[in-house]
C-alpha positions as CSV (number, residue, x, y, z in Angstrom):
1,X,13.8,-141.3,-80.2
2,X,11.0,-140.5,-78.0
3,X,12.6,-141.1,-75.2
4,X,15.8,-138.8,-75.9
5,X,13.6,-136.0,-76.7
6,X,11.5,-137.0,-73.3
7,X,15.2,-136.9,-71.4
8,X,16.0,-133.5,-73.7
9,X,13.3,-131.9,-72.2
10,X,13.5,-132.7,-68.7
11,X,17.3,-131.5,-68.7
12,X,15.8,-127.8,-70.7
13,X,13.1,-128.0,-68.1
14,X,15.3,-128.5,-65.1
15,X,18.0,-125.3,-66.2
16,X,14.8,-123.2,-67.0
17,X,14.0,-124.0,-63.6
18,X,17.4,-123.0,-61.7
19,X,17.3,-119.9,-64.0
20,X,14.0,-118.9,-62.9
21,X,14.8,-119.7,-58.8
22,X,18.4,-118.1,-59.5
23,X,16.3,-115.1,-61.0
24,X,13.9,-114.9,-57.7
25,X,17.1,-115.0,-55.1
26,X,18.0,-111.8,-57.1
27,X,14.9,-109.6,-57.2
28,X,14.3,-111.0,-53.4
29,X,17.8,-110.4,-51.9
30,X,18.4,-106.8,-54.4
31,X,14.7,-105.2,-54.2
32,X,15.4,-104.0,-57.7
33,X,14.4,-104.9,-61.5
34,X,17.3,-104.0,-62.9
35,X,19.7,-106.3,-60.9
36,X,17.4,-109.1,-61.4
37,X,18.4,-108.7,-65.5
38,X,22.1,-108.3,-64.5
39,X,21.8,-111.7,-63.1
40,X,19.9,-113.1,-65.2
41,X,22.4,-112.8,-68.0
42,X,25.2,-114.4,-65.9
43,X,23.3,-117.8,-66.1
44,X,25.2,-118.8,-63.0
45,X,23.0,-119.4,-59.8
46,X,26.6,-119.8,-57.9
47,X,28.0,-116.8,-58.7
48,X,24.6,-114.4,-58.3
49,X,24.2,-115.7,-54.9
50,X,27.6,-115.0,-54.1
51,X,27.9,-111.4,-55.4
52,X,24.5,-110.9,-54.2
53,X,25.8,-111.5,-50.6
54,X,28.9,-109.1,-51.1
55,X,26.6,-106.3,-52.8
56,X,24.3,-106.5,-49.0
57,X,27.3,-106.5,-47.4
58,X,28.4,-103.1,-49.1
59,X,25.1,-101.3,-49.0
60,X,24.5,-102.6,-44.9
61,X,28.3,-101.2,-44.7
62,X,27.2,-98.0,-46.7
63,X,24.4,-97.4,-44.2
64,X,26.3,-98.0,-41.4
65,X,29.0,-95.3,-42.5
66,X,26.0,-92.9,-43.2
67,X,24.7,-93.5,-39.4
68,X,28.1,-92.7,-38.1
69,X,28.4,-89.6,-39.9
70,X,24.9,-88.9,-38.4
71,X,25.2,-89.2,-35.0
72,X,28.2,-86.1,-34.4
73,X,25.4,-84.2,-36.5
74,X,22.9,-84.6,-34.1
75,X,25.0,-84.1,-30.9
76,X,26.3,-80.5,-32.4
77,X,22.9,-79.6,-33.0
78,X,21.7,-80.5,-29.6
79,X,24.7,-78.4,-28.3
80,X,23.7,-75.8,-30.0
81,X,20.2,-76.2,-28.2
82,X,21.5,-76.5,-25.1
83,X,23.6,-72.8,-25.6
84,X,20.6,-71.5,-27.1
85,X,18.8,-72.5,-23.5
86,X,22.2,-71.2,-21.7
87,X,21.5,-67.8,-23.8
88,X,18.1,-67.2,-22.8
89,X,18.6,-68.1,-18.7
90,X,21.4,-65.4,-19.0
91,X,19.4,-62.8,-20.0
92,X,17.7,-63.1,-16.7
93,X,21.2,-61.0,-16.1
94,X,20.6,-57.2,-14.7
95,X,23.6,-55.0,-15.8
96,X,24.1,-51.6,-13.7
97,X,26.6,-48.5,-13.7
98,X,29.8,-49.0,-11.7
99,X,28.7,-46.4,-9.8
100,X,25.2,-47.9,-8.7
101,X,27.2,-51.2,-8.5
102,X,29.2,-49.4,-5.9
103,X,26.5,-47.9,-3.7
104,X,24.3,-51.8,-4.1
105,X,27.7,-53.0,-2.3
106,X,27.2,-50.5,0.6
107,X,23.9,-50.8,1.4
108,X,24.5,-54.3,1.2
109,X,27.1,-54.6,3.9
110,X,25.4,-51.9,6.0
111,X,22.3,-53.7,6.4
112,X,22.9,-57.7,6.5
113,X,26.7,-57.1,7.0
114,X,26.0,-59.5,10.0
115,X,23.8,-61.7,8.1
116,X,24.8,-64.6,6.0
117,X,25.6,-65.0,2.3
118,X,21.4,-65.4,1.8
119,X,20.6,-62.8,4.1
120,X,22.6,-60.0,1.9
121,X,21.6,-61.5,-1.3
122,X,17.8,-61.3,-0.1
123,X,19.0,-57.6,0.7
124,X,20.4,-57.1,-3.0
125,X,17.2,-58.5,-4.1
126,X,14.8,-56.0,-2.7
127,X,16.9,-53.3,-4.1
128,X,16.6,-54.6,-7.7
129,X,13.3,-55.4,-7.1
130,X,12.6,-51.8,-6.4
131,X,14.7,-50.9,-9.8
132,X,12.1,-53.1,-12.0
133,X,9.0,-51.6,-10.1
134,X,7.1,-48.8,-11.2
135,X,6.4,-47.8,-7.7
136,X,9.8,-46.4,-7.1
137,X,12.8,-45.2,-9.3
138,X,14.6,-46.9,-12.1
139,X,18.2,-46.6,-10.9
140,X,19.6,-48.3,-8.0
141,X,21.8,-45.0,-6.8
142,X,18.2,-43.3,-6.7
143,X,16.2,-46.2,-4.9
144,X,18.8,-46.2,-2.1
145,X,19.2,-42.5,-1.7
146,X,15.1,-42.0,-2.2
147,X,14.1,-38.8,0.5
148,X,10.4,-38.3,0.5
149,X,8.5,-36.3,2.8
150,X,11.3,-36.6,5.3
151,X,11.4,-40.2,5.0
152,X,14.3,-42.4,3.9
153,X,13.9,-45.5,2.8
154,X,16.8,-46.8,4.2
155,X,18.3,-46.2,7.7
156,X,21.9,-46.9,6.9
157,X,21.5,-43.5,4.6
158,X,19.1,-42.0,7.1
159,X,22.0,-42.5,9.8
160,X,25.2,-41.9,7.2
161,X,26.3,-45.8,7.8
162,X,26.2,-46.5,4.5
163,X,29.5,-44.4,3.9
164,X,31.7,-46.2,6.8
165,X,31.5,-49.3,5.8
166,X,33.8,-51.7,4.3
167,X,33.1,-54.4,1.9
168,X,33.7,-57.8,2.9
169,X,34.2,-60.4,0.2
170,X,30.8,-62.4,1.2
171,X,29.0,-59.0,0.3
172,X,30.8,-59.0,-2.9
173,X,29.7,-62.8,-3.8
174,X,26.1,-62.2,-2.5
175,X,25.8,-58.8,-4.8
176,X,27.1,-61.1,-8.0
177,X,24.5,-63.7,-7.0
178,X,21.6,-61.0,-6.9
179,X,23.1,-59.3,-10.4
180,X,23.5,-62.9,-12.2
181,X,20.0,-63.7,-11.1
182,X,20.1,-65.3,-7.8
183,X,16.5,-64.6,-6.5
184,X,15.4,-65.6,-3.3
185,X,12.8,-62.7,-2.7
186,X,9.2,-63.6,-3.4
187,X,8.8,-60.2,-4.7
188,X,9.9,-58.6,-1.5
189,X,9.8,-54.8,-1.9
190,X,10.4,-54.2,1.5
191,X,12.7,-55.3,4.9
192,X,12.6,-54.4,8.8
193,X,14.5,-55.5,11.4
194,X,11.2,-56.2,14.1
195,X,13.6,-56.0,17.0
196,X,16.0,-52.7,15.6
197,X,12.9,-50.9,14.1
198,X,10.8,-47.9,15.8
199,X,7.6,-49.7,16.8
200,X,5.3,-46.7,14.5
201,X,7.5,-48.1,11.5
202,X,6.6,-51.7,12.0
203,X,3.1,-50.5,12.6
204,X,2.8,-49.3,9.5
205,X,4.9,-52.4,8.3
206,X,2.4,-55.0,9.7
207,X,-1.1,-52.4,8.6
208,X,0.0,-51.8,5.0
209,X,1.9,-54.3,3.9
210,X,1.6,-58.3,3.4
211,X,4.6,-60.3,5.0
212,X,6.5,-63.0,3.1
213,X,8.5,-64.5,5.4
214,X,11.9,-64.2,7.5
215,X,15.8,-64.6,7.6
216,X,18.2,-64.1,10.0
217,X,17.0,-60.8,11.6
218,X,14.7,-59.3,8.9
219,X,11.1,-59.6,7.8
220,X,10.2,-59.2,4.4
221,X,7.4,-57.8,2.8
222,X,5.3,-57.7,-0.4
């Protein structure tokens, strides 16, 4: 008798056992309280580990679909910084009248016409230059066409140049360049041509004013 109720209670022992471990695979492998009771009342080991496995299957394949979905999210919004950064260099833009756009053409072509495509838009520059200074006027019709105490500003318009020429294509692109923001300047408010210039002018150049550098046949100055 005492030996069936020893044998009795190993056996009880043993399944209170492989409840207990069956109960530990679940709160280990599910994290959670309430799915340890869910397997607990199975009473099958076997079968918890089992749909244990397949419910980490569908939550790893839950979070993977959540990632995915993610990821496109992301990329718009990093789109949308990238236009935001496309927005703000184009407002480095300077919009003018046709009718200044028309006289920045001509004085283009009448003073680098010979000069290549940086050569005019180093040309276009100083004229938009002078348009955002204080120091002379706001429009580029009146910066090209500025007469002060007999003194032009610009010899092409000085001589009547200006009028006869005819726009070449290049002039065209380098003009676009200059409008779009192209600046290759320094600052430049001021040009001469050393070797064309009356040697007073370039006196006056070289006494007042600090120079930046050269292209082609001009010097430019600050």
């Amino acid at each position: 008798m005492e030996k069936n109720s020893t044998l009795k209670y190993g056996i009880w022992l043993t399944g209170a056992s492989m409840m207990f471990v069956s109960a530990w695979f679940c709160v280990r492998l599910t994290g959670t309280v309430g799915e340890m009771g869910r397997y607990l009342d199975s009473m099958d080991s076997v079968v918890c580990m089992e749909e244990l496995l397949d419910y980490e299957k569908e939550e790893n394949g839950r979070t993977m679909e959540e990632n995915d979905l993610a990821e496109p999210t992301l990329q718009v919004r990093m789109l949308e910084r990238e236009d935001s950064a496309a927005a703000v260099s184009d407002s480095t833009q300077l919009s003018i009248s046709s009718a200044d756009y028309q006289v920045l053409l001509k004085i283009v072509e009448a003073e680098a016409g010979s000069e290549d495509l940086n050569g005019r838009i180093l040309v276009a520059n100083v004229v938009l230059n002078r348009v955002k200074s204080e120091l002379f006027p706001d429009c580029v019709t009146d910066v090209v066409y500025q007469h002060s105490n007999g003194v032009y500003q610009f010899s092409p318009v000085k001589n009547g140049t200006i009028d006869t020429v005819s726009i070449s294509e290049e002039t065209k692109q380098a003009v676009e360049l200059a409008l779009d923001g192209t600046d290759l300047s320094k600052g430049a408010l001021y040009f001469a041509a050393r070797n064309a210039a009356n040697e007073k002018n370039m006196r006056w150049f070289d006494t007042h004013l600090v120079r930046l550098f050269a292209h082609g046949g001009h010097e430019f100055f600050g």
